[in-house]
Structure formats: structure tokens, C-alpha cells
KEDO-17588 format. One record per residue (C-alpha): residue in one letter; x, y, z. Coordinates in Angstrom, 3 decimals. Layout:
<recs>
<a; <X; Y; Z>>,
...
</recs>
This chain:
<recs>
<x; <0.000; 0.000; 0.000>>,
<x; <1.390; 3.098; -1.305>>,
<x; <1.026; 6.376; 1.484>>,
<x; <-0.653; 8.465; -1.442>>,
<x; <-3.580; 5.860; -0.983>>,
<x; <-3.982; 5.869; 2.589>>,
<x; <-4.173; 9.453; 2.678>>,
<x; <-7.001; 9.274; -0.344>>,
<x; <-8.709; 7.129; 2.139>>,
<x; <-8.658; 9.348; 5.074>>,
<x; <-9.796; 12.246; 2.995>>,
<x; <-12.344; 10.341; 1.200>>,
<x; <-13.592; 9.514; 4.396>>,
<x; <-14.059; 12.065; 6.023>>,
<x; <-15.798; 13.945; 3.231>>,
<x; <-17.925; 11.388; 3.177>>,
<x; <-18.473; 11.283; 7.287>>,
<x; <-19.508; 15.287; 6.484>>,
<x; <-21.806; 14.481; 3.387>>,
<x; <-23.683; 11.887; 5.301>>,
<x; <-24.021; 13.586; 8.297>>,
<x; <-25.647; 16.899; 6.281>>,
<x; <-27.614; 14.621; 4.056>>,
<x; <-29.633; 12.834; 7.147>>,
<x; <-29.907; 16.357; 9.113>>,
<x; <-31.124; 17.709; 5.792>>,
<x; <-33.212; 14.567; 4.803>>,
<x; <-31.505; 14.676; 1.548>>,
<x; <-30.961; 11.565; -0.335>>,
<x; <-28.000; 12.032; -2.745>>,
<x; <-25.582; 13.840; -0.114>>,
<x; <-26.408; 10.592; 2.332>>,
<x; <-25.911; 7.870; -0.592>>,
<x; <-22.661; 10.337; -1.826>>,
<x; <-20.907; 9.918; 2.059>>,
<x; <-21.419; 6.369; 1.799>>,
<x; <-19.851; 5.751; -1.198>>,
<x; <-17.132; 8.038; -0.445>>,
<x; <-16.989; 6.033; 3.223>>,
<x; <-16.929; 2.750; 1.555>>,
<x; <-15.584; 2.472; -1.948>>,
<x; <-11.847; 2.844; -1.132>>,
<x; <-11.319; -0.132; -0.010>>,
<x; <-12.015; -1.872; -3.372>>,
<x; <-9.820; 0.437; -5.535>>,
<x; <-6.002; 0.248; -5.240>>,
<x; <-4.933; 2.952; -7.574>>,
<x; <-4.751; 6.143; -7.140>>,
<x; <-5.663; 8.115; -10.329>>,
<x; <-9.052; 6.034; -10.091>>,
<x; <-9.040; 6.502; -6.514>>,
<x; <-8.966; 10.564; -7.042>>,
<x; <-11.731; 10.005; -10.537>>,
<x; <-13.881; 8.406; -8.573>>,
<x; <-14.037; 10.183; -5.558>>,
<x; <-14.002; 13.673; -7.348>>,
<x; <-17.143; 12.314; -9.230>>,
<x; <-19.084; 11.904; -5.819>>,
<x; <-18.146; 14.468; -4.022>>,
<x; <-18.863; 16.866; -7.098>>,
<x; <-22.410; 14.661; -7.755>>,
<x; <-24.570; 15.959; -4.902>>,
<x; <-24.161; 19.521; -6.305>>,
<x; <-25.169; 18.774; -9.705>>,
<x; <-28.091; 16.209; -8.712>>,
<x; <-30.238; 17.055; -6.044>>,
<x; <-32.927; 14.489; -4.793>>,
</recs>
């Protein structure tokens, strides 16, 4: 494991921790579902350029699709 991806993971985390914490207090559905994936999908991707793609994409998705 490379320290570029364990830092990914922390960060990814913890935006996600954020996002699903204002999602429930908000009782919004894509910010909740966005900070799980963030929370969760790390641990199945081992590269870091796809790491940083994929996270980008959800923590950019609850601004551009609000349900």
C-alpha cells in the first residue's frame, strides 16, 4: 500500500463522514448515498488516479443532482 492511498482514504472519508451527516440532518438523499460511497468504496480500488476520478465524481455529484 502506497502512502498516497492511505491518505485518499482518510480524505475520502471524512468527506464522506460530512456528506452523510448533512444529508440525514437535511433529509436529503444524494448527499447521504454520496458519504457512503465516499466512506466505503476505497477499499475496493487500489490505484490512485481512479481513486482521485472516482471520488471527485461523488463528491462533485450531490451539487449537480439534487434528490
Amino acid at each position: 500500500m502506497d502512502t498516497s492511498v492511505l491518505v485518499i482514504w482518510i480524505l475520502a472519508g471524512a468527506i464522506g463522514t460530512g456528506y452523510f451527516v448533512y444529508g440525514k440532518k437535511q433529509q436529503m438523499a444524494m448527499p447521504m448515498l454520496s458519504g457512503i460511497v465516499l466512506c466505503f468504496f476505497p477499499y475496493f480500488v487500489d490505484n490512485v488516479w481512479i481513486l482521485c476520478g472516482i471520488g471527485a465524481f461523488f463528491v462533485a455529484l450531490p451539487f449537480f443532482a439534487k434528490f
